[in-house]
C-alpha positions as CSV (number, residue, x, y, z in Angstrom):
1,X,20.2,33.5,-21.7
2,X,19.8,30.0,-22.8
3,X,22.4,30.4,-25.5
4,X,25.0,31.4,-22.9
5,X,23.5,28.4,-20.6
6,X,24.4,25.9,-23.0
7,X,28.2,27.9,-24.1
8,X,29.0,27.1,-20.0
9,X,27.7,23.6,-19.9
10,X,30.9,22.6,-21.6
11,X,33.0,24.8,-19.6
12,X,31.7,23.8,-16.0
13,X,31.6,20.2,-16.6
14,X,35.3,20.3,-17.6
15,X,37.7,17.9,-15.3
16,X,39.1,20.4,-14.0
17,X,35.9,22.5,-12.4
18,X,33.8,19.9,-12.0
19,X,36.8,18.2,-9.5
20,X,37.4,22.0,-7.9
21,X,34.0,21.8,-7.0
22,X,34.3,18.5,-5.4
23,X,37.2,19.6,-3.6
24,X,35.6,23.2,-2.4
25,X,32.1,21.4,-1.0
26,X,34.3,18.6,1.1
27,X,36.0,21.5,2.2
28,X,33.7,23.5,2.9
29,X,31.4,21.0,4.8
30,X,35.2,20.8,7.3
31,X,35.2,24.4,7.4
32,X,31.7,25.0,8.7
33,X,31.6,22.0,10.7
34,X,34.8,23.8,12.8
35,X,33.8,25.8,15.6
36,X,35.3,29.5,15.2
37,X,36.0,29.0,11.1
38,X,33.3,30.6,9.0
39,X,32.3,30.6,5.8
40,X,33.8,34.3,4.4
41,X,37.2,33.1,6.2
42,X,37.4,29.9,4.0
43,X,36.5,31.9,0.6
44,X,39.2,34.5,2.0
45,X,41.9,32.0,2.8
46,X,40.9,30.7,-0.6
47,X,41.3,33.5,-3.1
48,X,44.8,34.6,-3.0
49,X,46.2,31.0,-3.8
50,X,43.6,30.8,-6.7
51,X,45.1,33.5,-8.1
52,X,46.7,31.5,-10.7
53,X,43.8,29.4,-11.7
54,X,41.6,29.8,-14.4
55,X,38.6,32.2,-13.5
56,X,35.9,29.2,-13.5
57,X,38.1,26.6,-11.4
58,X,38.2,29.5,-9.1
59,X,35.3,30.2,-8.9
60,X,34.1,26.4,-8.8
61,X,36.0,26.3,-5.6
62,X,34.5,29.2,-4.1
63,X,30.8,28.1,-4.6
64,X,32.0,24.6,-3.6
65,X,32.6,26.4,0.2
66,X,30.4,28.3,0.2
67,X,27.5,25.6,-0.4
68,X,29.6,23.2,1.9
69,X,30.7,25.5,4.8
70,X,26.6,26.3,5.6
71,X,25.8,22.8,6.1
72,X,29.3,22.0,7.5
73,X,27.6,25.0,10.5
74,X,24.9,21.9,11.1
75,X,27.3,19.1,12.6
76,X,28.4,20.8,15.4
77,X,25.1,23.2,16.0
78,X,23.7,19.3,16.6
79,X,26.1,17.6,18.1
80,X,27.8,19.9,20.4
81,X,25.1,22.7,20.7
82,X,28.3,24.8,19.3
83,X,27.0,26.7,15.7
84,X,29.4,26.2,13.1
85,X,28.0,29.0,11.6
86,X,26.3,32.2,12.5
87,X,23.4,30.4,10.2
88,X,23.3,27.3,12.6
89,X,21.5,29.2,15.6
90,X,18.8,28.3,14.8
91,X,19.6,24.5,14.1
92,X,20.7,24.1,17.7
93,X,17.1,24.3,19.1
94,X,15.7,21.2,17.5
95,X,19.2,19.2,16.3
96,X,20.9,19.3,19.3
97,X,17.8,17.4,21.5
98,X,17.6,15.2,18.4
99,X,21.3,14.3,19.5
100,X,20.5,13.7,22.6
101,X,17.5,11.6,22.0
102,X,20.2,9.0,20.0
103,X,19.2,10.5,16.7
104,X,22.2,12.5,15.5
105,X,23.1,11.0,12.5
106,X,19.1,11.4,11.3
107,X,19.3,14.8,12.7
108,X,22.7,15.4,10.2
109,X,21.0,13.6,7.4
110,X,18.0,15.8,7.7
111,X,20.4,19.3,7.7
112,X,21.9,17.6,4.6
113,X,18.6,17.3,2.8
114,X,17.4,20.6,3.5
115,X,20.6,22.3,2.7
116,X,20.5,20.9,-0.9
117,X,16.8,21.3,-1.5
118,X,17.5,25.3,-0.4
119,X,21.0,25.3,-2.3
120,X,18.9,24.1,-4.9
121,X,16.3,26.7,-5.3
122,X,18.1,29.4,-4.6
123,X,20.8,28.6,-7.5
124,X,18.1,28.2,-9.9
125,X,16.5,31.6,-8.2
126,X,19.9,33.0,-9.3
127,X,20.3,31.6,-13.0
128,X,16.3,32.7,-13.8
129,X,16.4,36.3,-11.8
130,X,19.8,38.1,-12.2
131,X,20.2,38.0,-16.0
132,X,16.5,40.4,-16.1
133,X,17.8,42.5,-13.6
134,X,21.0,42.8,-15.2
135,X,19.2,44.0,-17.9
136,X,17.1,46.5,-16.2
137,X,20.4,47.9,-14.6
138,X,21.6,48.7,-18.1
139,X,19.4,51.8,-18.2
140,X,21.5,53.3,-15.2
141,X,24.0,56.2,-15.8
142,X,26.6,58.0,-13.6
143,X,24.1,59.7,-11.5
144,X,22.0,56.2,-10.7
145,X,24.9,54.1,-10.3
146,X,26.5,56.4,-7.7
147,X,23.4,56.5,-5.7
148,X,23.1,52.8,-6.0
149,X,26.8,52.5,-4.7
150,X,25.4,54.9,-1.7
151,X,22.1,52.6,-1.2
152,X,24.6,49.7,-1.3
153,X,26.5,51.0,1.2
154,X,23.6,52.8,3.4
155,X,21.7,48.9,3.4
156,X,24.6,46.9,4.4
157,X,26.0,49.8,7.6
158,X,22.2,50.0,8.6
159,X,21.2,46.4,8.3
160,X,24.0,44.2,9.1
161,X,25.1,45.9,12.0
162,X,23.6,45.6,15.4
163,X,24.2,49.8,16.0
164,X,23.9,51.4,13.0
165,X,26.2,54.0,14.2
166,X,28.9,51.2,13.8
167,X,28.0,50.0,10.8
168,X,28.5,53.3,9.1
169,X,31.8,53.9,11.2
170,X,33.2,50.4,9.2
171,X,32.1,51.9,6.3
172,X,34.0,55.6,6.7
173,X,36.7,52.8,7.4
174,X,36.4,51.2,4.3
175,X,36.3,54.2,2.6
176,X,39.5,55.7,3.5
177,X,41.3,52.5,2.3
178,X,39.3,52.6,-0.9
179,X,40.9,56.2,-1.6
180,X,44.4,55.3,-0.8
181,X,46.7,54.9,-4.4
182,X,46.7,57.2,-7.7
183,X,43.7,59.5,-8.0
184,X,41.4,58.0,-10.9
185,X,40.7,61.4,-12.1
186,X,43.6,63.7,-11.7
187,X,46.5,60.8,-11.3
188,X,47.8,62.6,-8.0
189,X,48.8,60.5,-5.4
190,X,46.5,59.9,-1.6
191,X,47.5,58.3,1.4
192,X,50.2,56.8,0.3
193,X,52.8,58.5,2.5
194,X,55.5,58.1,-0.2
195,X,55.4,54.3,-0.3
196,X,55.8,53.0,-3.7
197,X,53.7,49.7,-2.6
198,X,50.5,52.2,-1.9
199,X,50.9,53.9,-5.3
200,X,48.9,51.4,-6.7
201,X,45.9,51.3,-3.9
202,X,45.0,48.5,-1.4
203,X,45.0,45.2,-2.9
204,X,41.6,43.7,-2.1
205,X,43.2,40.3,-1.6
206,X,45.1,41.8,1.5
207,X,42.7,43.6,2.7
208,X,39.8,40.4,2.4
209,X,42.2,38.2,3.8
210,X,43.6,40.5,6.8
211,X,39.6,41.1,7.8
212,X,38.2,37.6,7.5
213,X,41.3,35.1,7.6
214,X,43.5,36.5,10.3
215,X,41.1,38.2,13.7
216,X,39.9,34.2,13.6
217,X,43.0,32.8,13.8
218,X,43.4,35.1,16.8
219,X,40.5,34.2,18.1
220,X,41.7,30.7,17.9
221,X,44.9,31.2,18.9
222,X,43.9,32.8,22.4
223,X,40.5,30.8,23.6
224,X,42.5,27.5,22.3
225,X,39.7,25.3,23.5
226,X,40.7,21.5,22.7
227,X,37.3,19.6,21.9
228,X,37.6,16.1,23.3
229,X,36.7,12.9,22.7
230,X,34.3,12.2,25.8
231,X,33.0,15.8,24.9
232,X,31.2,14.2,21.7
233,X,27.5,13.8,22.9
234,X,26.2,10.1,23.9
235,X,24.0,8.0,21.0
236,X,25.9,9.4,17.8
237,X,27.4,6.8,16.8
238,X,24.1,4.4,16.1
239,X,20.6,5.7,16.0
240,X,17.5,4.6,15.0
241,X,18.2,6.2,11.7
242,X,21.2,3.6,10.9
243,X,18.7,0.6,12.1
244,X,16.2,1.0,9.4
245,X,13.5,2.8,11.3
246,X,11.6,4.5,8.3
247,X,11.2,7.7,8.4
248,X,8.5,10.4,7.1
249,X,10.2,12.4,4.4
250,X,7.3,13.4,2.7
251,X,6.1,15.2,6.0
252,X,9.1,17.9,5.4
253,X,7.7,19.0,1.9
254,X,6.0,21.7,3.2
255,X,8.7,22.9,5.3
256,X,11.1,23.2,2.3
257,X,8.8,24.7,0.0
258,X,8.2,27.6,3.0
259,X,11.5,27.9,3.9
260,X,13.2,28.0,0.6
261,X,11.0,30.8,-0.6
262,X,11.9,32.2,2.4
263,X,15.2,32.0,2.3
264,X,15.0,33.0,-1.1
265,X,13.7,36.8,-0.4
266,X,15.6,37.6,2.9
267,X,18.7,36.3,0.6
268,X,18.1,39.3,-2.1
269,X,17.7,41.6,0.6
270,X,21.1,43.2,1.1
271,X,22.4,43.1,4.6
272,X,20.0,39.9,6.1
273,X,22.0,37.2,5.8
274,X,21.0,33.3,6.3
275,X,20.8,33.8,10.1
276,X,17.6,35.4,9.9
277,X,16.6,34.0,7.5
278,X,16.8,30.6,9.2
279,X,15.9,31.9,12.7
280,X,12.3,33.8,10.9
281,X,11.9,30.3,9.0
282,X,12.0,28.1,12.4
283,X,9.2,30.6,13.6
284,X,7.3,30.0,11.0
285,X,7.6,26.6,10.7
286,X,6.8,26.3,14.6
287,X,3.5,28.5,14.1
288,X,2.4,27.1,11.4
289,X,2.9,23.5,13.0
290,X,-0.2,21.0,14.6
291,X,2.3,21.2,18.1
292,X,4.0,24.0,18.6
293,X,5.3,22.2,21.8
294,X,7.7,20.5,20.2
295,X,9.8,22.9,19.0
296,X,12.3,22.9,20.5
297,X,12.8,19.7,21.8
298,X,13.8,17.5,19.0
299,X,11.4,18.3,16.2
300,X,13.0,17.4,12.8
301,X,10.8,19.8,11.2
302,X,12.9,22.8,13.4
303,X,16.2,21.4,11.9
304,X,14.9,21.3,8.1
305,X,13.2,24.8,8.3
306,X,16.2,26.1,9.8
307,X,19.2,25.0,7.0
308,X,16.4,25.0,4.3
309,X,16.2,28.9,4.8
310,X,20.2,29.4,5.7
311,X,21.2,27.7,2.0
312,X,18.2,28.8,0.0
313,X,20.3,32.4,1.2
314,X,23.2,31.2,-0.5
315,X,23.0,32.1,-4.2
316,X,20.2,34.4,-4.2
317,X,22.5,36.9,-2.4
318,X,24.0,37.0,-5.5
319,X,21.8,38.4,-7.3
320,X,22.4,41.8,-6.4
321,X,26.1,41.1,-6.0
322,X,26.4,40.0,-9.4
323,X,23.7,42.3,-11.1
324,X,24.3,45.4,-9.5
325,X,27.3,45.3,-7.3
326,X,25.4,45.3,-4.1
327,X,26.1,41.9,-1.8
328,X,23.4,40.5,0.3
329,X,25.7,38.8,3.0
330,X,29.4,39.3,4.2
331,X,29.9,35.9,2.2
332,X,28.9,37.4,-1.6
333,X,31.0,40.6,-1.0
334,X,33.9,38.5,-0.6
335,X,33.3,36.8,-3.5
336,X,32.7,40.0,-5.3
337,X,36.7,41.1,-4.4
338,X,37.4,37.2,-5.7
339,X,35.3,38.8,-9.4
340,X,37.6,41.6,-9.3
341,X,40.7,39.7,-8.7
342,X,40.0,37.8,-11.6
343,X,39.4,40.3,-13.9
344,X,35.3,40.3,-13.6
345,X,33.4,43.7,-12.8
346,X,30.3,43.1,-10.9
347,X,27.6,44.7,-12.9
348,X,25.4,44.6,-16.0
349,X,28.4,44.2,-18.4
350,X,29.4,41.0,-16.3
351,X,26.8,39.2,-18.7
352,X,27.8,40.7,-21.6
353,X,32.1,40.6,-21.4
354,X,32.3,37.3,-19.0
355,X,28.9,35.8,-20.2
356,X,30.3,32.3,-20.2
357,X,32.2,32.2,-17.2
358,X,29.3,34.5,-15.3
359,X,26.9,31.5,-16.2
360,X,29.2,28.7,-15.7
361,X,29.3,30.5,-11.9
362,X,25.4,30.7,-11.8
363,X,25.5,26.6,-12.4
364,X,28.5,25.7,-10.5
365,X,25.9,27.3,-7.7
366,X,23.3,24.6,-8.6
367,X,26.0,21.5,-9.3
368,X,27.2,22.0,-5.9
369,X,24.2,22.0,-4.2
370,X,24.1,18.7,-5.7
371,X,26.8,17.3,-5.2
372,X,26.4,18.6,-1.1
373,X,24.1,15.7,-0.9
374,X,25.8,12.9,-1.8
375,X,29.2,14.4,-0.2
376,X,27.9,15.1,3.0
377,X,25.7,11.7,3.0
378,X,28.7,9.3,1.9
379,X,30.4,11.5,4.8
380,X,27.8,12.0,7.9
381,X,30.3,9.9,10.2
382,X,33.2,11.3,8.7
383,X,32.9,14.8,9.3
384,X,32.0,14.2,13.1
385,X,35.4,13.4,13.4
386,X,36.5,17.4,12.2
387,X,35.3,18.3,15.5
388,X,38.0,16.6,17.1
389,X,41.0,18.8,15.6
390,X,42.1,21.4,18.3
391,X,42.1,24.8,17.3
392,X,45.4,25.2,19.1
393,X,46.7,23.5,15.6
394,X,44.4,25.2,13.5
395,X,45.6,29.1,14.6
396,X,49.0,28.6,13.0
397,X,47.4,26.7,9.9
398,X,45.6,29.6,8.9
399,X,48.0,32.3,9.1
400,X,51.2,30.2,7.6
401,X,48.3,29.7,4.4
402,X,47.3,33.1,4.7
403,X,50.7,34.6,4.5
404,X,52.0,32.1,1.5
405,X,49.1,33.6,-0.3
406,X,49.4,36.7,-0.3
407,X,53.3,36.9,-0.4
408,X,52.7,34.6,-3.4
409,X,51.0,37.3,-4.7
410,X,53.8,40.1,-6.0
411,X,56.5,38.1,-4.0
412,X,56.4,41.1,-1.0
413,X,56.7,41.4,2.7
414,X,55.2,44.4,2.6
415,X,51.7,42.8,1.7
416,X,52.0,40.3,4.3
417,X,53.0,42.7,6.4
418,X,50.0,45.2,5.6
419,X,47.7,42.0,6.0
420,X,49.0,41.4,9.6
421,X,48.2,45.0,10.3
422,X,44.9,44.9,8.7
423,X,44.2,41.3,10.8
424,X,44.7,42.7,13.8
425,X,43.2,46.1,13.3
426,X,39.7,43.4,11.9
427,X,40.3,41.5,15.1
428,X,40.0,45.0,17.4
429,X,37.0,46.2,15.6
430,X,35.1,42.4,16.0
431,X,36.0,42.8,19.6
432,X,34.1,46.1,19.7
433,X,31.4,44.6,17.6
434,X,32.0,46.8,14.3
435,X,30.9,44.6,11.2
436,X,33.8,44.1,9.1
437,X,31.3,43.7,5.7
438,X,30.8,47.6,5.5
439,X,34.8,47.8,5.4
440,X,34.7,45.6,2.4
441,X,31.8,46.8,0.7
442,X,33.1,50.7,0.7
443,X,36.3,49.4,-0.5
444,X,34.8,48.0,-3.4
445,X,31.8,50.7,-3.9
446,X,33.4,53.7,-2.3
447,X,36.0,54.3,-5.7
448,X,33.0,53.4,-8.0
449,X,31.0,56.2,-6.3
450,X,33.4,58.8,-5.8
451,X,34.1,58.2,-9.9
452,X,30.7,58.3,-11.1
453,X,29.9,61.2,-9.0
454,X,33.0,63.2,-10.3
455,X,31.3,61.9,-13.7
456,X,28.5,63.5,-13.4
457,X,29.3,67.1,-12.0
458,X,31.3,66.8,-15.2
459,X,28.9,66.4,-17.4
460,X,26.2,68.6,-16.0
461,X,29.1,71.4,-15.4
462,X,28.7,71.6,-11.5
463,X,25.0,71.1,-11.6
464,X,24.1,69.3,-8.5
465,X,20.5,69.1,-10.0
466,X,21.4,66.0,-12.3
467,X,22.2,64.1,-9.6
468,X,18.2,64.4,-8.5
469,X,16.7,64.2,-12.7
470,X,15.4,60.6,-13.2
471,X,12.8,58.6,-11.7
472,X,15.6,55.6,-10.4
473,X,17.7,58.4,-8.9
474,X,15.0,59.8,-6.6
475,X,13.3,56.1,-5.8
476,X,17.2,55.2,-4.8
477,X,17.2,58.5,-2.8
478,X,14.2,57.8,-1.1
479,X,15.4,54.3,-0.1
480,X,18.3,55.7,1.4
481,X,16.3,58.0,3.5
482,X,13.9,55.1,4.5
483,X,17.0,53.2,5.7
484,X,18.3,55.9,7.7
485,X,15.1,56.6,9.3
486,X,14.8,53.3,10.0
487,X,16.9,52.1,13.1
488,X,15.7,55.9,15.0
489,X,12.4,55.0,14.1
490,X,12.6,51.1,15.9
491,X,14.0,52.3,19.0
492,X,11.2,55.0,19.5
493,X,8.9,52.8,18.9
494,X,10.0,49.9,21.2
495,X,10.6,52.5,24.2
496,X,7.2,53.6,23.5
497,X,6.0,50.0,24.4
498,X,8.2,49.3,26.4
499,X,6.8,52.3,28.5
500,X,3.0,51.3,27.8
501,X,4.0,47.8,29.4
502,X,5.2,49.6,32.1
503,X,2.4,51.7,32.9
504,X,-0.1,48.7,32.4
505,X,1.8,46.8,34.9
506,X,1.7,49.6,37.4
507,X,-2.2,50.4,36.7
508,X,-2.6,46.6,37.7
């Protein structure tokens, strides 16, 4: 691992990355810190016009946003009660009071901290864990990869969705488009209905950007809510932060190392994502607190635990992404299509083929993280100022770079068109509250396991049986089962109180 460390040092600290990454964090700190914009949309705007770059400078930009875009969530969360982010909940209920007490900037400067500390960790959680677990993936054949593919799948419908029932119906979804093109194993053609542009299957760039660049820009497009200049809360512009009051830094130690580790673990787990990770870190950091009572009100240890826990989620949801093909957020499976576009299979071979631009990714993780800091410090008053930009404007700014990109692409209308169609078939299903990262996912896995299945009733001649004959393939069955179970057993459980409360408050 350390030889293949020190191959990407030179490579990441080129010109060229180390100024992609510059460019990606300032933009993604102005992506987050816009209401309605998210992180995966940035990344997905992004990836078609780095098509041409070299694999690293891509991917420099792409951890750039997505470092910058989950602190950029924190400027509005405090100083408009408006999350940029879904991961900035939780940093409205102490930074926003902050804001109003006159301490905004302090407030910002505090998110800043955090978010680099937990950008931090979690990049170096990255570099030390996913090269072990790459290697323990080695040992998987057909049979464990294609239940892996199904776990993968199974976790992210189950967990990321708020009705399970949905979250496998986006995955269906997603598996349809995956089958659409030239059969891998007999070469006949599927869903293609005679069109020469769908011989060749869905390209993921169309289909990432029509899901996360366009149903936003509609969303835009039809609220079109102009953010105003007396709409800016009172006492940002000086605080006592600016006037040399000191302030207690070393009282937020604990609250970084709790939340990091936090953030960390619920980061690996595929389908949490850095909203609950931040939302169980301000729990915890309000339980374990002297006063509980001010929670809530303006305590600056609510804002740290809160972007601590949404960053440290950052890289250590690639772990599994990168290792084993299995995203931990909506965020990391885009990035996985940006791999493939590039030419880099997720999986154990990613560290063997791609070693040096794999680990030059792992560190342009950790360099970014840095370099949030003194980006978003130099630029605390700056970025207040991204608020202002109406999202009238920013509806047609999106789709005109959106549809350059992908027509850039193979120079066709019928890809821009097949994004538009995708955008607004993304913008129906976020209106019925379908998660659009099972789509994704079982576009990417849903091939991989129909091939490795077809693999193995190949080699065991039919045999259903190998699917069930090593120890990974029946602990990766049993997790499936668990998940399933899962959501049915919750909701028996919480009508079953539910009921006892009732019953108690009738006895009384």
């Amino acid at each position: 691992m350390i030889d293949y460390l020190l191959q990407a040092l030179p490579l990441v600290f080129s010109l060229e990355v180390v100024l992609a990454m510059a460019i990606g964090t300032a933009a993604g700190v102005a992506i987050g810190a816009l209401p309605g914009l998210s992180t995966t949309m940035g990344i997905a705007v992004l990836i078609p016009l780095t098509f041409t770059l070299q694999p690293l400078v891509a991917l420099g930009l792409m951890a750039g946003i997505y470092n910058g875009a989950m602190y950029g969530g924190a400027i509005p969360a405090i100083l408009l009660r408006i999350p940029g982010t879904p991961a900035g909940i939780a940093t409205v209920f102490d930074g926003y009071p902050m804001a109003q007490q006159g301490q905004g900037i302090r407030a910002m400067r505090i998110a800043l901290a955090s978010s680099a500390i937990g950008g931090i960790v979690s990049a170096l959680a990255l570099i030390l864990l996913a090269p072990p677990l790459a290697a323990i993936a080695l040992r998987f054949g057909p049979a464990e990869v294609f239940w892996l593919a199904v776990f993968g799948l199974t976790a992210i419908a189950v967990l990321l969705a708020d009705n399970p029932v949905k979250g496998l119906l986006s995955a269906c979804f997603g598996l349809i488009l995956g089958s659409v093109g030239i059969d891998q194993m007999t070469g006949n053609e599927r869903f293609t209905f005679d069109l020469l542009h769908l011989t060749g299957g869905l390209s993921i760039l169309v289909l990432l950007t029509g899901l996360y660049a366009i149903p936003p820009a509609f969303d835009l497009a039809a609220k079109a809510v102009l953010v105003k200049a007396e709409d800016m809360p009172r006492g940002v512009g000086r605080d006592a932060a600016d006037e040399g009051t000191p302030f207690a830094w070393r009282a937020l130690i604990p609250t970084w190392l709790r939340a990091s580790t936090i953030g960390v673990f619920i980061g690996i787990v595929p389908g949490a994502g850095g909203n609950i990770a931040s939302l169980i870190s301000w729990n915890e950091a309000r339980r374990t607190a002297r006063d509980p009572s001010r929670f809530g009100k303006g305590a600056p240890e609510g804002v740290a635990a809160s972007e601590c826990a949404n960053n440290a989620d950052n890289a250590s949801a690639l772990i599994p992404a990168l290792t084993l093909g299995i995203p931990g957020n909506a965020v990391a499976a885009v990035i996985l299509g940006g791999l493939l576009v590039h030419g880099m299979r997720p999986g154990p071979a990613l560290f063997r083929e791609t070693a040096p631009v794999t680990y030059g990714f792992m560190l342009a993780m950790l360099i970014t993280a840095v370099m949030l800091f003194f980006i978003g410090w130099l630029g605390a008053r700056i970025f207040i100022h991204v608020l202002r930009m109406p999202p009238l404007l920013l509806a047609p700014m999106i789709v005109a770079m959106s549809t350059i990109g992908i027509y850039a692409i193979n120079n066709s209308l019928f890809d821009v068109w097949l994004m538009l169609g995708i955008g607004a078939v993304g913008y129906g299903m976020e209106k019925l509250r379908i998660p659009l990262a099972p789509a994704v996912l079982a576009v990417i896995l849903g091939p991989m396991a129909e091939a490795e299945l077809r693999r193995s009733l190949l080699i065991s001649r039919g045999d259903f049986s190998f699917l069930f004959s090593s120890t990974i393939s029946l602990i990766l069955v049993s997790l499936i089962v668990v998940l399933l179970l899962t959501p049915p057993i919750r909701r028996r459980l919480q009508r079953k109180s539910a009921g006892s409360a009732e019953s108690h408050s009738e006895a009384t």
